[in-house]
N, C-alpha and C positions, 0 to 999 in steps of 0.2 A: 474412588468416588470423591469428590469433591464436595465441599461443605455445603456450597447452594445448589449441589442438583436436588432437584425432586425427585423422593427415593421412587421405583418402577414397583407398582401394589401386585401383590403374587396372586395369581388368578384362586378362586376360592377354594375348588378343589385340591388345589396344591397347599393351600393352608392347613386344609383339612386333612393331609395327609400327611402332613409334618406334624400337626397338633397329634394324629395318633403314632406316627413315629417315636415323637420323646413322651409319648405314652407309656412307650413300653416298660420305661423306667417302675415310676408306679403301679402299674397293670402286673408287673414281674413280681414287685414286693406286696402288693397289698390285696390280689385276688386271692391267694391263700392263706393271708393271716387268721379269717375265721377257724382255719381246719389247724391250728398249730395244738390244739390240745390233742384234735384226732390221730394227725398223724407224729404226736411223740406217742399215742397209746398201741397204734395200728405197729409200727417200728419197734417199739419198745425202748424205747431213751428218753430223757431228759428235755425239760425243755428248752436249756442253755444248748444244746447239740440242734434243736430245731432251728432254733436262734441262729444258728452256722451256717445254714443254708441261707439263711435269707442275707446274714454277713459275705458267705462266699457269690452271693448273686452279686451282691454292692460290690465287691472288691475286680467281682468280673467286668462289668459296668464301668468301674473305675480305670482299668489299666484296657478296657477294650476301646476306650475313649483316645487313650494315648497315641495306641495304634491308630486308630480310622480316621484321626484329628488330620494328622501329614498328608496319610494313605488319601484323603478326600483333597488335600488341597495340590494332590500330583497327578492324581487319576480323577478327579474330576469330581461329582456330589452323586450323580446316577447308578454306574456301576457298584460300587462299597453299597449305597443304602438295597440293591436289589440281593447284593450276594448276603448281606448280612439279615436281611427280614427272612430269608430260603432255610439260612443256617438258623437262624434263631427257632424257625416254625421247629425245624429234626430235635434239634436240644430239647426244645419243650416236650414233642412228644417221646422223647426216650427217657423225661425224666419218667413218666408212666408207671416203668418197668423196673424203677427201682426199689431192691428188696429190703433196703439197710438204709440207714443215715448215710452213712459215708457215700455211697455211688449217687443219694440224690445231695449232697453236697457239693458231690464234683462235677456232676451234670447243670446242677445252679451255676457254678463258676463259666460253665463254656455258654450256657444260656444268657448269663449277662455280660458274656466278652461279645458274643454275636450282636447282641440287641442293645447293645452301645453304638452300633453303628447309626443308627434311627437318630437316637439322641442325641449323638456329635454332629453328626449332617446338620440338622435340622436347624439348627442356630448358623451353621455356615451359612446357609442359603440366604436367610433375611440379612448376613451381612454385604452377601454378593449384592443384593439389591436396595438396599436402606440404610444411612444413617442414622443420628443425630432424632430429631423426636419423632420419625417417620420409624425408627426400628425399635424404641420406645412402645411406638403402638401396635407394632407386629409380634414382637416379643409379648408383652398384654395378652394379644388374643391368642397366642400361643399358649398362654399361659392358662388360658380360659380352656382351651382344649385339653392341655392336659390337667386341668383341674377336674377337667369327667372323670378320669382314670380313679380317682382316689372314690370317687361317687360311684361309679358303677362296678370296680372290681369286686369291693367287703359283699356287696349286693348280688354279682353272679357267682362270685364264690358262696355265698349261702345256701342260693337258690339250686346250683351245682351240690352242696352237697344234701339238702332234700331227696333228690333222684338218684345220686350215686356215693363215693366215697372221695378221699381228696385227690384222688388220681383223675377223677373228671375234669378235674379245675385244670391240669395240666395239658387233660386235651382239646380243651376249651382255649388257651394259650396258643398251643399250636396252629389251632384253626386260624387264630387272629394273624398269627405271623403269614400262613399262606395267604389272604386275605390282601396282604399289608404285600408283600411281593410281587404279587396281580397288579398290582392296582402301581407301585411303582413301575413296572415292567411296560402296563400302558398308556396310561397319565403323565409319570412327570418328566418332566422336557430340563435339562440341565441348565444351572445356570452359573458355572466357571468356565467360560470359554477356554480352550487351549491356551492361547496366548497371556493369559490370566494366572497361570498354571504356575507351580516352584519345583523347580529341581529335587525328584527323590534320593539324590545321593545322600548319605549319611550325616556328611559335614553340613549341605543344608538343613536338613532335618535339624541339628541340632542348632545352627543358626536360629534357626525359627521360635525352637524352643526356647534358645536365649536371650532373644528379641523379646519377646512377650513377657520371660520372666525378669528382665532388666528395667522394665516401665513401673516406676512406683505406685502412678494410677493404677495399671493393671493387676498389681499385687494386692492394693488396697482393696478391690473387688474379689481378689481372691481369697483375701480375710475375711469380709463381711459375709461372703458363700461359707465358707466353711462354719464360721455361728450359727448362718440359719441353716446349716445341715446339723450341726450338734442338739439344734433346738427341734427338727424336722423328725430326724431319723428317733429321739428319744421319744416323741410320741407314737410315731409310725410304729417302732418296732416294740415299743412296752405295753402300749395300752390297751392292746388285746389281753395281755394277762393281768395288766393292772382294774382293767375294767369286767373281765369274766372272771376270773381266780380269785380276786380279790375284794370283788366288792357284789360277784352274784349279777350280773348282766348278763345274760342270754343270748347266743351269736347274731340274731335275727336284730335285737335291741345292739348291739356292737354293729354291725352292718348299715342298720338306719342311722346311729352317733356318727359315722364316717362319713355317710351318706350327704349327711347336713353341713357339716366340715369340708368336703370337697364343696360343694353348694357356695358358702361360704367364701374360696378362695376363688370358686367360678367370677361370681360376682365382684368381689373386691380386685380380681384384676382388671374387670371392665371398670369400675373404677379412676382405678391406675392409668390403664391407655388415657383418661380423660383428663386427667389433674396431671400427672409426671411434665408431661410437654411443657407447664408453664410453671409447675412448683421446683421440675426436676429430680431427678429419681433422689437425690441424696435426701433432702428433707421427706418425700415420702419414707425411705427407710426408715427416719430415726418416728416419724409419728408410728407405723407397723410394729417396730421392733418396741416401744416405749409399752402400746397394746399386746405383744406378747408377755413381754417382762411383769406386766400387772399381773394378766392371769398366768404365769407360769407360778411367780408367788400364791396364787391364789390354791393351786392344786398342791404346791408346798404345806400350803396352810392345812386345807385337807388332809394331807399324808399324815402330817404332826398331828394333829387335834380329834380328826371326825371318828368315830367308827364304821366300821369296814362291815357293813353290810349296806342291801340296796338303796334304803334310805338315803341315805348321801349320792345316791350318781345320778340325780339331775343336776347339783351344784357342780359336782365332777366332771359332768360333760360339759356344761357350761364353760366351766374353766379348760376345760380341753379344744372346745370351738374358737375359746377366744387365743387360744395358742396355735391354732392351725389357719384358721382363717384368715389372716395378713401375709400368709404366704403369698397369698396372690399378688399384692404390693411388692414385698420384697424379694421373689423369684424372678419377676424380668425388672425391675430396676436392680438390684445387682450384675444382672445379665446383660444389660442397656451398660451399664459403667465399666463391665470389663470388655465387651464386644468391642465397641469403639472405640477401643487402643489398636486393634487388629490391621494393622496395613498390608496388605496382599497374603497373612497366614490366618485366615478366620477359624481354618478346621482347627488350627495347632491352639488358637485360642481358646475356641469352645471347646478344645480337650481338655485341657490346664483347669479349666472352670469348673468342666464337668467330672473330671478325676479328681480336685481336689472335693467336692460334694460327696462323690460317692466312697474316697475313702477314708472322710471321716464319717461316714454313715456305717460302714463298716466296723470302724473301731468302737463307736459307741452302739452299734443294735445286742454286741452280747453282752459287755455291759449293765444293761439295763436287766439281766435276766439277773443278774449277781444281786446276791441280801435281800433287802425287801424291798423287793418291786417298786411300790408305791414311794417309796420314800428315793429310791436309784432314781428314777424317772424325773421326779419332782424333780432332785437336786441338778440332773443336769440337764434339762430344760430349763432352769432360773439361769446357770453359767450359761448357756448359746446367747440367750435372750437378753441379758446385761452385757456380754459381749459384743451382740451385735449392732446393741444401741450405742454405745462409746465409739465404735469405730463408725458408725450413721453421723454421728455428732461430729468427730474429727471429717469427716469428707465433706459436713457443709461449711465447717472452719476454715478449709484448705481451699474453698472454691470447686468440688466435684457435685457441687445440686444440680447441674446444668449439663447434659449430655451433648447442648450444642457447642458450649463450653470447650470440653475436653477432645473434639471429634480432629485432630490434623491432617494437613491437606494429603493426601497420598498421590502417588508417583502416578502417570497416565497407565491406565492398564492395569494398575494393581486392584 
């Protein structure tokens, strides 16, 4: 695609079906994080071992992206997204049946290798068909889309476990996944032509992937993701315990604080599609990231000073809205800065993107279970959030504000 075509707009329903594809992500981690005190009571383990499953979901997520990134950019975007919503629905509902930690650990793991496939597609597509500040604003409303996911999952996991136990929540998952299959199977029409297509021999493959990781731009986007996952996944995956365990908030009260915080990054990405275009994703980074880093010190300040009962968790949520909510900013301009290094390998790129998110998301969700909570959490949501604003800051130094900027011309076909 060439710098002045006019990107081709993805008919609405197919938005709407990629917004719930790289749902799954969120949908996967965050519709059961109300039930983590239940089901370490229901199990009987710990809650650093609950904390595994939702690490082994991310690490799934992570290396499932690696695979489907190539595997979509040889076989096309259709096929992979149908066979992996199929597999993902079975995983979810056989987590159901598991009696122990360990088998729903390792059923998380095959749950977010399948349901990677949603995720890595999904970003391919808008590059099959958009540039430059035209994929700026499809990445936005992607973004918008899956900002539902963080709003409604704490919400029907709650609601889920009113009427049953946390095993409903997983077949409430499943449902979505068969759902999400349907609706691929008859709706979406492919959009990498054959001829478009990269050799899946090996030696390609690995071509691809050394192409993507050899671009400095590209890397540089691959750094600023990985902050905003250290700064992402440390509240994702602590503050169900730093906010019920530790401070007396109630899952229905946790549910609504997520609630508002998805809300939040809904918004702020529509936002983004609106200003990015002309500000360019780099300085919106560093203004998002600067608003993290305030309130991540802020919940710092909390851990060190406040007392730990209810009292303090208006301030504490506060301080936690203002750390989730510029996700919306910095999730597709990060995504906007590394996409558009992609010349004819989109899948291999938005794997690289998406693998390095989810496995640092991995290595810090248990973590966060270690010492004292509130104070683990704090500390390393201040580190994502000072890191991601220094490297925000060096991309508008270098000239990366501008996504038109950095877009080269690619080959006819690719």
């Amino acid at each position: 695609m060439s710098p002045g075509r006019t990107p081709n707009p993805l008919p609405v329903a197919t938005l709407v079906i990629l917004g719930a594809l790289t749902a799954i992500g969120p949908l996967s981690l965050d519709a059961y994080l109300p039930a983590f005190p239940e089901i370490a009571r229901d199990l009987q383990t710990t809650p650093v071992q609950v904390q595994l499953s939702l690490t082994a979901c991310l690490v799934g997520i992570a290396l499932g992206q690696l695979i489907a990134g190539p595997l979509s950019d040889t076989a096309g975007r259709r096929l992979p997204l149908v066979v992996g919503a199929a597999g993902y629905a079975a995983a979810s509902f056989a987590c159901v049946f598991a009696a122990d930690i360990a088998p729903l650990v390792l059923l998380r793991f095959i749950q977010g290798l399948l349901g990677a496939v949603g995720v890595v597609a999904g970003r391919a597509v808008i590059r099959d068909v958009a540039d430059g500040p035209g994929a700026v604003r499809l990445f936005s409303q992607l973004a918008t889309a899956n900002a539902l996911a963080p709003v409604l999952a704490p919400v029907l996991g709650a609601l889920v476990l009113l009427a049953a136990d946390w095993r409903g929540i997983f077949v409430l998952l499943g449902a979505i996944g068969v759902v999400l299959a349907v609706l691929l199977a008859v709706r979406f029409r492919e959009t990498l032509p054959p001829a478009a297509r990269r050799p899946g021999r090996p030696v390609e493959v690995a071509r691809g992937f050394g192409s993507a990781l050899g671009d400095r731009a590209f890397l540089g986007a691959m750094a600023i993701g990985a902050c905003a996952a250290v700064l992402l996944f440390a509240y994702v995956s602590g503050s169900s315990f730093v906010l019920q365990e530790s401070f007396g908030a109630d899952p229905t009260l946790f549910a609504v604080g997520f609630a508002i915080n998805g809300t939040g990054i809904a918004v702020l990405s529509q936002v983004n599609a609106r200003l990015a275009p002309r500000r360019g994703p780099g300085r919106m980074l560093r203004a998002a990231f600067a608003v993290q880093a305030a309130s991540a010190l802020g919940v710092l300040a909390i851990a060190l000073a406040a007392p730990r009962e209810p009292a303090v968790l208006p301030a504490l949520m506060a301080a936690f809205f203002g750390v989730a909510a510029p996700m919306g900013i910095v999730t597709p301009s990060y995504l906007a800065l590394g996409m558009s290094r992609a010349r004819g390998n989109a899948g291999t790129a938005s794997a690289l993107l998406g693998a390095t998110t989810f496995l640092v998301g991995g290595i810090v969700s248990p973590i966060t279970g270690l010492g004292d909570p509130v104070l683990t959490v704090a500390g390393i949501a201040v580190a994502g959030a000072l890191g991601g604003l220094i490297l925000a800051s060096l991309a508008v130094r270098r000239g990366m504000a501008a996504v038109d900027r950095i877009v080269p011309p690619e080959a006819p076909g690719a």
